[in-house]
N, C-alpha and C positions, 0 to 999 in steps of 0.2 A: 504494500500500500504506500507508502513512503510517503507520509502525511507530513512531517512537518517542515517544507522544505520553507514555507513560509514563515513559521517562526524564528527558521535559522538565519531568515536572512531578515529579518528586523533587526533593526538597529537600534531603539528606542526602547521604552518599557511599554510605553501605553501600545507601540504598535506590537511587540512580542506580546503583550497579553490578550491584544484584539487576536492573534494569529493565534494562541493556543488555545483560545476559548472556540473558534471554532474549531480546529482540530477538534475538539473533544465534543462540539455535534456532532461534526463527522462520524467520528467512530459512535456514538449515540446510536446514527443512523445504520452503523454496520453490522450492530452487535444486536441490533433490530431482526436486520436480514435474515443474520447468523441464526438466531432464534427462530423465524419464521422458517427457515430451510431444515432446522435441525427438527421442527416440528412434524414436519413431511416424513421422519423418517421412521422406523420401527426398532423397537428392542435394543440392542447393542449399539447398534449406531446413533440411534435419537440418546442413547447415556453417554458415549462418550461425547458426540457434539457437545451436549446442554455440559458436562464435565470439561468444554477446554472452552466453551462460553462464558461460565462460573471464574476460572482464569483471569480470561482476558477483563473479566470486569474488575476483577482484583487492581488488575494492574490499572485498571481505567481510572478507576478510584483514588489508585497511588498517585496519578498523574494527577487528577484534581486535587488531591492534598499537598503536590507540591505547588500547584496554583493559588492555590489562597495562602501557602507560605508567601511566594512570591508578591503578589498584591500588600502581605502584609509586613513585608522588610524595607529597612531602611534604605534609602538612599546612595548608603555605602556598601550593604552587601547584597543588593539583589543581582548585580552579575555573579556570585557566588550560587544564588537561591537560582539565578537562569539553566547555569551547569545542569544543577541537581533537574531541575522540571525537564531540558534537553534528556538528562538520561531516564529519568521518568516515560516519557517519550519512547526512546527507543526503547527502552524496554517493551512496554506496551506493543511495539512494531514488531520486533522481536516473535514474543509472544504468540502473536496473531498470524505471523509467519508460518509459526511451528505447526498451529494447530491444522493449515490450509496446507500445508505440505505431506501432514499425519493422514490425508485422506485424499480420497480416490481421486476426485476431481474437486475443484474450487470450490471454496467456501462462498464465493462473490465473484463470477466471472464480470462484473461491472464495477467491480472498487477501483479505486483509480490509485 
């Protein structure tokens, strides 16, 4: 998916936090899909989808926690707090990778 190519490239805070708030509709909107595909499915496969779903929302979570860090740091360390929300991020990309990799065909032939 390779979503935050925009927050990387903010320069500022207010535009880094416009770019990672939506990132994190985005993925809102993924982990939607994910959900609605994984519903379609039967037995073994509908548990493990909804079980790397359950994941990636962990992580999704993580990365909103490190967004209200950031919104809430000072002046002098939110490039500090920005690191941590980038890898937050990847993380979460990471993540979302594995789970689309772990299975037969795409989780999201339309993610971008």
């Amino acid at each position: 998916m390779a979503m935050n190519t925009d927050a990387r490239r903010a320069g500022d805070r207010v535009s880094f936090v416009d770019a990672v708030e939506a990132e994190l509709r985005d993925w809102d909107l993924s982990l939607e899909r994910m959900q609605t595909r994984a519903a379609m499915q039967n037995g073994a496969d509908r548990a493990r989808r909804e079980d790397a779903i359950a994941e990636i929302r962990l992580h999704r979570t993580a990365a909103a926690d490190r967004l209200t860090e950031l919104r809430a740091a000072g002046d002098d360390d939110w490039h500090d707090v920005k690191k941590r929300m980038l890898a937050a991020l990847d993380n979460l990309e990471r993540r979302a990778h594995t789970a689309r990799n772990d299975e037969e065909e795409p989780w999201n032939a339309t993610a971008r």
